[in-house]
N, C-alpha and C positions, 0 to 999 in steps of 0.2 A: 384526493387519492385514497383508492380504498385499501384496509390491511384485508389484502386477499394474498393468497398461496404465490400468486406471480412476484408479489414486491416482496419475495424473501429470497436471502441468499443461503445455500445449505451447505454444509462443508462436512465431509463423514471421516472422520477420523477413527477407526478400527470399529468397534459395536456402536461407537457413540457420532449423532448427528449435532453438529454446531448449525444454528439459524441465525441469520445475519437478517435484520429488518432494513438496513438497508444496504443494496449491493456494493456501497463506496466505500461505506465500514470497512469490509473486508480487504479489500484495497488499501487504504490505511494502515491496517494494523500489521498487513505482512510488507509494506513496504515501510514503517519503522522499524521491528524486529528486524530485517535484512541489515539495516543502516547501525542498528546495534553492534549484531553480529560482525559484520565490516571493521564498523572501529575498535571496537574490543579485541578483534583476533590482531586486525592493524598494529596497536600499542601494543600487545604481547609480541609482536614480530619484530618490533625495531628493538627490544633487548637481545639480539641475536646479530651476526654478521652476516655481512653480503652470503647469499644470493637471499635468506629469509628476509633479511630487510629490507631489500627490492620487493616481496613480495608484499610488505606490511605498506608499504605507498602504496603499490597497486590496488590493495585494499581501500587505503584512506581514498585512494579519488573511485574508487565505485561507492565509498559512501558519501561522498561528495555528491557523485549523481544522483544517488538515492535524496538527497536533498533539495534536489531538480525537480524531482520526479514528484516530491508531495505535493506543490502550488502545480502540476499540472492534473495530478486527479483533484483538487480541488478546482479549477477551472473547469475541466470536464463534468465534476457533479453540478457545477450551477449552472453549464448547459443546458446540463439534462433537465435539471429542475426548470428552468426558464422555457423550454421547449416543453415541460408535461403540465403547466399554469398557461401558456398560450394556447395548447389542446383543450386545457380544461372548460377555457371563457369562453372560448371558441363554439364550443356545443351549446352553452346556452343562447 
């Protein structure tokens, strides 16, 4: 696989361009951040009473899912990987 302009991933954040060399990185990195975010606001919400506290569960099981959710872009990336090595052999 060659490093050409297609196998980058670009993310522009105001003047500034982030390059992701590969597109699952990016994947990764904002679905830890999210699962962060979730349980940190989570724990800050159950020091509070009903109805915020409700709200700090509701948190903890979306970052519950968020922790579903990383072994399935990992499954996904080694499709992909496995499906662009059987392209690869394939040509020659």
């Amino acid at each position: 696989m060659k490093n050409s302009k297609e196998n980058y991933t670009k993310l522009n954040i105001g003047q500034h361009e982030l390059f992701f060399d590969k597109p699952y990185e990016l994947l990764y990195i904002i679905n830890h951040f999210l699962m962060g975010v979730f349980f940190f606001v989570g724990s800050i919400f159950f020091y509070f009473d009903a109805p915020i506290k409700h709200w700090g569960t509701t948190l903890f099981v979306l970052g519950s899912l968020q922790m579903l959710i990383r072994p399935s872009i990992s499954l996904a990336h080694k499709i992909h990987l496995k499906n662009e090595q059987k392209n690869h052999y394939e040509k020659d």
